[in-house]
N, C-alpha and C positions, 0 to 999 in steps of 0.2 A: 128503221129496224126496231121489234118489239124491245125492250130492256127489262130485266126481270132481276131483283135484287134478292140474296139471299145471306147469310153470316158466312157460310160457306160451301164453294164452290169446286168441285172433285171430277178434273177430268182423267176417264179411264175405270171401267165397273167391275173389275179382275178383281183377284183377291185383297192387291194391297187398298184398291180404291173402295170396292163396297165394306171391307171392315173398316178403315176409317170415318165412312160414313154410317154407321151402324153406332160407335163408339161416340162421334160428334152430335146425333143423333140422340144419344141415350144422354149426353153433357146437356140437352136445350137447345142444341143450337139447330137453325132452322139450313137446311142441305140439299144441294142440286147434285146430282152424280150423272155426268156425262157418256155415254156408251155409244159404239158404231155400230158395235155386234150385240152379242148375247153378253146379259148380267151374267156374272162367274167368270169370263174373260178366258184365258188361254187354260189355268191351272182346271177350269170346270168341264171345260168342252173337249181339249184338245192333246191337253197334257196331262196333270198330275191320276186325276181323277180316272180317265179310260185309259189310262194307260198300267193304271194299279184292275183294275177289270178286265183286262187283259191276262195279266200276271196271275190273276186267281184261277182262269180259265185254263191258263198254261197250268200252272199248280195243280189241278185237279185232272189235267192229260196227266201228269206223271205219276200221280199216285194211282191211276187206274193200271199204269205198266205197272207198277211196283205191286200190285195186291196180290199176285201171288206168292210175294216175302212172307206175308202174312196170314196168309191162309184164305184171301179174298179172289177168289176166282174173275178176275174181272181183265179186261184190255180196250184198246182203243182202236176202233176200226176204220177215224178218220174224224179230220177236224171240219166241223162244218162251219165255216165264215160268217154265214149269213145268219145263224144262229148265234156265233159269238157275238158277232157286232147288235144282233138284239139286244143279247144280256147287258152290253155296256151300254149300250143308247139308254136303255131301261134305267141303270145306276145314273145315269149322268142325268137324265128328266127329272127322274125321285128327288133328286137334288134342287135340281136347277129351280122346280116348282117352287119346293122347300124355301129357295133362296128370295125369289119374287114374294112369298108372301112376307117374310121374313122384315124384308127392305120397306114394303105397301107398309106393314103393321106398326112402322116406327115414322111415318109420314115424311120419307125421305122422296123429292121430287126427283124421281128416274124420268131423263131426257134423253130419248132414241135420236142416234143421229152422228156427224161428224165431229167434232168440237177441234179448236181451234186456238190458241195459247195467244192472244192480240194484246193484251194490256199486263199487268202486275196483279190486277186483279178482275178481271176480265178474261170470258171466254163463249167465241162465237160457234154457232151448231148449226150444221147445215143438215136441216130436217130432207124428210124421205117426200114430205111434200113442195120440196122444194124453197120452202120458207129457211130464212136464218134470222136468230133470234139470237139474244146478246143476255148474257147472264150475268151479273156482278155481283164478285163475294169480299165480306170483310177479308175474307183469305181464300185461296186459292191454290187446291193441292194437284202435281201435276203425278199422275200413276198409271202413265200410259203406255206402260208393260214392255213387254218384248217380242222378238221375230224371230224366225229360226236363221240361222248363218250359214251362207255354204263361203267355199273359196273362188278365189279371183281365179276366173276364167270355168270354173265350174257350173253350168248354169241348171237349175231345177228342172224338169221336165221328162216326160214319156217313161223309162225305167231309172231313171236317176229321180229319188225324192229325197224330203225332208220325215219329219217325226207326224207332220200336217196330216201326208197323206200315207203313212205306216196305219196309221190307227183306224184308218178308213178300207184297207185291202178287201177286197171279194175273194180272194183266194192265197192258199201259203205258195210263197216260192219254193223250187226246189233249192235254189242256192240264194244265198243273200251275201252281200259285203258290205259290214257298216261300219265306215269311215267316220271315225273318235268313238276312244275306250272311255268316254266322262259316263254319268249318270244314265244320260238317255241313252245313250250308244249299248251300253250292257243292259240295261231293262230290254231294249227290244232284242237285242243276241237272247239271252235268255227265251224271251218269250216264241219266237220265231223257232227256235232249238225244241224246247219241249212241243210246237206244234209240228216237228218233222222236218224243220228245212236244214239245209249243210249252212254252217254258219261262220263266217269269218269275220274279224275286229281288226280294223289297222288301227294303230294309235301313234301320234311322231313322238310321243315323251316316253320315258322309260320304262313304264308301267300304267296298267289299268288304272281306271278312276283316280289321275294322277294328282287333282287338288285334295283329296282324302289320304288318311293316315297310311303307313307304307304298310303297318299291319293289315291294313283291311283289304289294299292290294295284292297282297300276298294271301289271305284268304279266298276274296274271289277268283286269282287265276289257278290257285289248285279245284276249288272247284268246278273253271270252266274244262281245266282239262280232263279234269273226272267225267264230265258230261258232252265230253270231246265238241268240245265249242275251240275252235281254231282262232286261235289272237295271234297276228305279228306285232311289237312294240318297238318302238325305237328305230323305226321306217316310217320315211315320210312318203305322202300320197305326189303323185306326178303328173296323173292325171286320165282322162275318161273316155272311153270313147264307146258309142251304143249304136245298136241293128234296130231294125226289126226285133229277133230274136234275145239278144243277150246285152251285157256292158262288158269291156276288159277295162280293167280298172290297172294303171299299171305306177308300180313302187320305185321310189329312189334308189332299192339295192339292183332294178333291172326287172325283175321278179312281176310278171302280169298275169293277176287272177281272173277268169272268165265267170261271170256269173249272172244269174236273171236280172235282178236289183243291188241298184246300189243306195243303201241309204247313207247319204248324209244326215251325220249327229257333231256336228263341229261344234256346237255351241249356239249357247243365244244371245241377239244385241238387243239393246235397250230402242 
């Protein structure tokens, strides 16, 4: 097996892993950064990034309802998917470019492939040509990101998804239910709302975006109700079941919502 030595060694190309190789980089030190997928990782592709492109696209559906507050004669005569998901593939490449040369310009050795955590400072990559080749670093940083989470017995598939494949949609639902009120769970209620769909949030803690300050909770659920975005809190989910056509999605007060999708936004593991 080839062995390839470097000061250090970075598996995972996401945010925490190519800034610290950017940083190590700009220190002298000579840097291997590890990736399976695309440099930029989950925050550039999946998450942060299309999912705020998203948000602007929702943003700018509401303000064309609202122009005539202002004396702007304007409305929305329908969201067109295929042209959203341009606008953010667009944001996310302008990027991602940005990012590859970025990484190239500071002679940071980008290795496409699996990598693999074998030693204390060692780590093995199984290339796309089917080669594995062994990297050895004075140090060794593991930044091998995160997954989305659903629950036991809940399994991903056909109208039950995650945040994966929210950002990816051909078209708006008419009804959506997404299961946990954290971050993602109200970015996408949010955005799904101002694109037309009926919107529901179950959350099992007492309130919205419950790891944030209870002010800020109390901010967004008056403004979800202003914008008639439907949250239950303090119900727990029981569980799922899907057609063909729809999912009933049914709560611990008894209480089952019939809806097209159900997104799971439970959170994400390491």
């Amino acid at each position: 097996m080839p062995e390839h030595n470097a000061d250090l060694v970075i598996l995972g190309g996401g945010s925490g892993g190519y800034a610290c190789a950017l940083r190590a980089a700009e220190l002298g030190m000579s840097v291997v950064l590890v990736e399976k997928d695309k440099l930029g990782g989950t925050c550039l592709h999946w998450g942060c990034i299309p999912t705020k492109a998203l948000l602007h696209a929702a943003e700018v559906a509401d303000a064309a309802r609202e122009g005539d507050k202002i004396g702007v004669k304007s409305s929305v005569a329908g969201i067109d998917m295929a042209g959203v998901n341009a606008y953010k593939d667009g944001v996310v490449a302008k990027l991602y470019k940005g990012l590859q040369g970025l990484v190239k310009s500071r002679k940071i050795n980008f290795v496409a492939g699996a990598g693999k955590f074998v030693a204390p400072n060692a780590v093995e990559v199984a290339k796309d040509d089917g080669e594995t080749d062994r990297y050895v670093g004075k140090k060794v940083v593991l930044a091998s990101g995160s997954y989305a989470k659903t629950l036991p017995g809940l399994d991903i598939g056909g109208r039950i998804i995650t945040s994966n494949e929210a950002i990816r949609l051909d078209s708006v639902p008419e009804r959506i239910v997404i299961l946990g009120g954290g971050v993602i769970g109200v970015e996408f209620a949010s955005v799904f709302k101002s694109f037309g769909a009926e919107v529901t949030v179950v959350e099992a803690l007492p309130r919205l975006v419950p790891n944030e300050d209870e002010f800020a909770s109390k901010f967004l659920e008056r403004a979800f109700r202003r914008r008639k975005i439907a949250f239950k809190t303090g119900v727990k989910f029981t569980g799922a079941k899907q057609t063909d056509e729809h999912v009933t999605v049914s709560l611990e007060s008894g209480d089952e919502i019939e809806t097209d999708l159900l997104l799971v936004a439970v959170g994400r593991g390491p």
